[in-house]
Residue, then its C-alpha position, 0 to 999 in steps of 0.5 A: x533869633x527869631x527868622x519872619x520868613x520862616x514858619x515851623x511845621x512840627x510833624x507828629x503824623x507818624x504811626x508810633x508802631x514801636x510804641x504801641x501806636x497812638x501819639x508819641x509826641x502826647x507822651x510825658x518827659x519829666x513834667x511836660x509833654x514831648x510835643x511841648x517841649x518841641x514846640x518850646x525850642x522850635x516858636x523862637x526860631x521862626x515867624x509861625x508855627x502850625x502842627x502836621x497831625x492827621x485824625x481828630x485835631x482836637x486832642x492837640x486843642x491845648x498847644x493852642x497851634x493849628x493843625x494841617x493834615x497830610x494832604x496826599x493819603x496812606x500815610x505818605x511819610x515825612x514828607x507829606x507832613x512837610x507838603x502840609x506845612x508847606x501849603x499851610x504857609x501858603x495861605x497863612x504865613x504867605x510871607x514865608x519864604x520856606x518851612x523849618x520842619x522838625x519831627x515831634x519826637x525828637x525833643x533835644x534838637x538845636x535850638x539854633x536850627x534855623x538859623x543854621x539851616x538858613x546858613x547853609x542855604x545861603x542866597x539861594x531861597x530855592x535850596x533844600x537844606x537837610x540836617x547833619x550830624x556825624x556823618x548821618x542824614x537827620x532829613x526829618x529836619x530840614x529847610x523847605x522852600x515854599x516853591x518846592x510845593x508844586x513838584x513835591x505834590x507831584x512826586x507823592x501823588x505820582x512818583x514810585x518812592x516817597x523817600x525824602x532823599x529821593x525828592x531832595x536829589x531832584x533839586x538844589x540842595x545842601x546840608x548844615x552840620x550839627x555834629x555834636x563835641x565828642x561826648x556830647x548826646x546825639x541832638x537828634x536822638x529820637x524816641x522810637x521805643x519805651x527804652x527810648x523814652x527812658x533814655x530821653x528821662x535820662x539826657x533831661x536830667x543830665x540837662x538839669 
């Protein structure tokens, strides 16, 4: 289901140290590419996508998806990707109501993400609305409305954290539960390492 006041910010910003450094997103699983396969689950949940990646935006020229930097400096994390999605929308999706963001190394997440971020939001379009399963955060994932921007600037150009929990206490918000049946892989299982990745091949498999 695809949600028009929604658009998709995909955060591939990340320094990728445990890799080796470079971009993760750009690493082969099976016969794509993880940030195909990212994009492949997150463009049907929502009205427009745009790519969080800082450096030369032309290594990413053939995903056919523009492409907003951070707009604070020094690798501000997380959510200074979602500030540049969040801008983006501004000006480019300015009927969008909020972002989806959704992190370019975690290729298996829900592909009824928004729908149930939207859920939990309930009427309330100024609620943040976080990932969760089995007890655990996944705040890289999560519902962004575009009236946070302002006070989200704020917080990482003048705050003395920029961690997401610490932004989200500050406001409204709730989370959605996506714990899995028991057996079933962690939907937000991440590729960090070369082990990593190497699992990822695995659970495509057992998708197959």
């Amino acid at each position: 289901m695809t949600t028009p006041a929604l658009a998709g910010c995909i955060l591939a910003g990340g320094l990728a140290r445990r890799m080796g450094g470079g971009d993760k997103p750009l690493l082969t699983l099976g016969s794509e590419t993880m940030l195909a396969r990212v994009i492949a689950r997150l463009r049907p949940q929502v009205g427009s996508l745009v790519l969080n990646a800082n450096g030369e935006a032309g290594r990413f020229a053939d995903f056919g998806l523009p492409v907003a930097p951070d707009p604070v400096e020094g690798f501000a994390g997380p959510l200074a990707g979602v500030l540049a999605g969040l801008r983006w929308a501004q000006v480019h999706a300015p009927q969008a109501e909020g972002i989806v963001s959704a992190a370019g190394d975690t290729p298996f997440y829900p592909t009824d993400l928004a729908v149930r971020l939207m859920a939990a939001r309930g009427e309330d379009p100024h609620r943040i609305v976080l990932a969760r399963a089995d007890g655990h955060m996944h705040p890289v994932f999560g519902y962004w409305p575009v009236s946070a921007a302002d006070s989200l600037e704020t917080f990482l150009r003048e705050g003395t954290t920029r961690k997401v929990l610490a932004f989200v206490d500050m406001h409204p918000n709730a989370s959605a539960d996506f714990t899995p049946p028991p057996g079933a892989p962690d939907p937000f299982f991440n590729v960090n390492t070369p082990e990593d990745l190497a699992a990822a091949e695995e659970l495509l498999k057992a998708e197959a």
